[in-house]
Structure formats: C-alpha cells, structure tokens
C-alpha positions as CSV (number, residue, x, y, z in Angstrom):
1,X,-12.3,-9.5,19.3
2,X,-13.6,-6.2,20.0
3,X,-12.1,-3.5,21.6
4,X,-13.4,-0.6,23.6
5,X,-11.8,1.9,21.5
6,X,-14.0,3.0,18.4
7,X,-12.3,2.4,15.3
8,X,-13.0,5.1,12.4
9,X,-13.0,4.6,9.0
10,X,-10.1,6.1,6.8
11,X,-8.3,5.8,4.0
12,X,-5.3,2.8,4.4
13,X,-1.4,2.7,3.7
14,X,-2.3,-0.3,2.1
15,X,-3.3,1.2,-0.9
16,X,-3.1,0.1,-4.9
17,X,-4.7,3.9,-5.6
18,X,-6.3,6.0,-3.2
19,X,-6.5,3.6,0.2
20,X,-10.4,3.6,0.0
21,X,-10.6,-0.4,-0.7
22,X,-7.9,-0.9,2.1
23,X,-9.5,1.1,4.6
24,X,-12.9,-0.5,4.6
25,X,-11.2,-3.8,4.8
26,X,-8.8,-2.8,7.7
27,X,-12.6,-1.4,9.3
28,X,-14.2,-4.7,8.7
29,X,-11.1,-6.6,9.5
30,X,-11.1,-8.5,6.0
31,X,-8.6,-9.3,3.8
32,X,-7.5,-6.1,1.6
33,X,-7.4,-8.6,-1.8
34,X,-10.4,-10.2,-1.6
35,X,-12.5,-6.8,-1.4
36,X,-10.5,-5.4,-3.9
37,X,-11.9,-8.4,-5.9
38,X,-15.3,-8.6,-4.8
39,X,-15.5,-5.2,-5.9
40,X,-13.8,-5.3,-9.3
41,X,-16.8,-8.0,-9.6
42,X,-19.6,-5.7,-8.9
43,X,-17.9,-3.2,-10.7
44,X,-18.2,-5.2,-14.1
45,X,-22.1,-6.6,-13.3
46,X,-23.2,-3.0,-12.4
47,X,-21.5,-1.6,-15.9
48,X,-19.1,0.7,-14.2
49,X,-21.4,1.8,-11.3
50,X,-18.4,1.4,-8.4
51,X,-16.3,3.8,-10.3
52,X,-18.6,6.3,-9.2
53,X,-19.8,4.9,-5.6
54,X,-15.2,4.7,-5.4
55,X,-14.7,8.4,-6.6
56,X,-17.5,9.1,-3.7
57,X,-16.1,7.5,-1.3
58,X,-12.5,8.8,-2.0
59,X,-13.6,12.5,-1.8
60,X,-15.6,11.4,1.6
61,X,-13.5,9.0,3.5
62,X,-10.2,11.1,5.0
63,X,-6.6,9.8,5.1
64,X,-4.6,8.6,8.5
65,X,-2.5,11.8,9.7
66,X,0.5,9.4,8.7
67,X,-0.1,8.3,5.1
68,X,2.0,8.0,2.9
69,X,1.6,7.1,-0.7
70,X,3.8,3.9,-2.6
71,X,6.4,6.8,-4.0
72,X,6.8,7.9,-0.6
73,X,7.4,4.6,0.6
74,X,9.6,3.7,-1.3
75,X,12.3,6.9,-1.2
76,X,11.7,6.7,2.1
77,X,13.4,3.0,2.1
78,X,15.6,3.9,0.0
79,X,17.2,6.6,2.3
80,X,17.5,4.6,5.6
81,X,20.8,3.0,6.2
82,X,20.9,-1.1,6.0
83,X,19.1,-3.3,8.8
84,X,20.2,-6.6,10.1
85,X,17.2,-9.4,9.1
86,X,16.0,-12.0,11.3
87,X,18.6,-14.2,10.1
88,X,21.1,-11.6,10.8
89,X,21.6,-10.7,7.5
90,X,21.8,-6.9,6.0
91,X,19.9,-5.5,3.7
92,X,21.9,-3.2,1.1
93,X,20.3,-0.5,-0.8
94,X,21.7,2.0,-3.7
95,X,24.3,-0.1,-4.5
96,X,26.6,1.0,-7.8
97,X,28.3,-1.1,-9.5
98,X,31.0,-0.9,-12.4
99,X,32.5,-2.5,-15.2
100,X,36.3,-3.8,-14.7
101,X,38.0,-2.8,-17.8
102,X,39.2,-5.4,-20.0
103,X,42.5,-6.8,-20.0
104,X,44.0,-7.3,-23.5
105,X,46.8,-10.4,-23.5
C-alpha cells in the first residue's frame, strides 16, 4: 500500500544504538530484526566495512523531531501514573517494599 504522502528517511525510536538500522527498515517497510541481521552478516563478509558505511549513515540520516533514546524511554515510564490493561488490570511502577521485622517467641 502506497500512500500519497512522501515518506523521508530518518533515524527510528526503534533503536538498539543510533535508530539508523530502524529507520531504513520502517522506510522499506521491513522488519527492524531481520535488517539488523542481514547487516551484522555483511558486516562480518566485508571485514568490518558496514561499521563505516553505519557511522556515515548516522552522521547523514537526521532524527524524528520526537525521538527519544531507550534512557528516555524508560524514566519517562517510569514517571507516569499506573494504566488499566486490556484485561483491566493496572500496571504498578516504583513500588518499595520492606522487610517485617522478626518476631522472637
């Protein structure tokens, strides 16, 4: 399905480093893992060339306006208040818990 709209190439939120890999897979609608293996695979035949060709295209391709890295992700979910599930179940985050003391018969 194509869309009128033309569809740029940048870096993705679904990121293991820098959201390079991610973002040519969201361009070419592919699965994210599967590039990231096809290219640790040419990586290893070429000796190490797509360390270079990746470092390129990191310094070349630009981020979304919205992205976020995985540290921001994470206190980002960290700080919002529990959210029913869709089996109407909460989620609870930060919980602290302590020891009871020990009772001594």
């Amino acid at each position: 399905m194509k869309s009128n709209t033309k569809q740029k190439l940048t870096k993705s939120n679904n990121r293991v480093f820098a959201g390079v890999l991610g973002g040519i897979a969201e361009y070419l609608n592919w699965n994210a893992n599967v590039l990231r293996v096809l290219y640790v695979i040419l990586t290893l035949i070429t000796h190490g060339f797509g360390l270079l060709v990746y470092l390129l295209l990191m310094t070349i391709i630009p981020s979304k306006p919205e992205n976020t890295g995985f540290f921001e992700q994470m206190r980002q979910s960290a700080s919002q208040p529990a959210q029913p599930t869709k089996h109407g179940r909460k989620e609870i985050h930060n919980v602290h818990e302590e020891d009871e003391p020990r009772h001594q018969d």
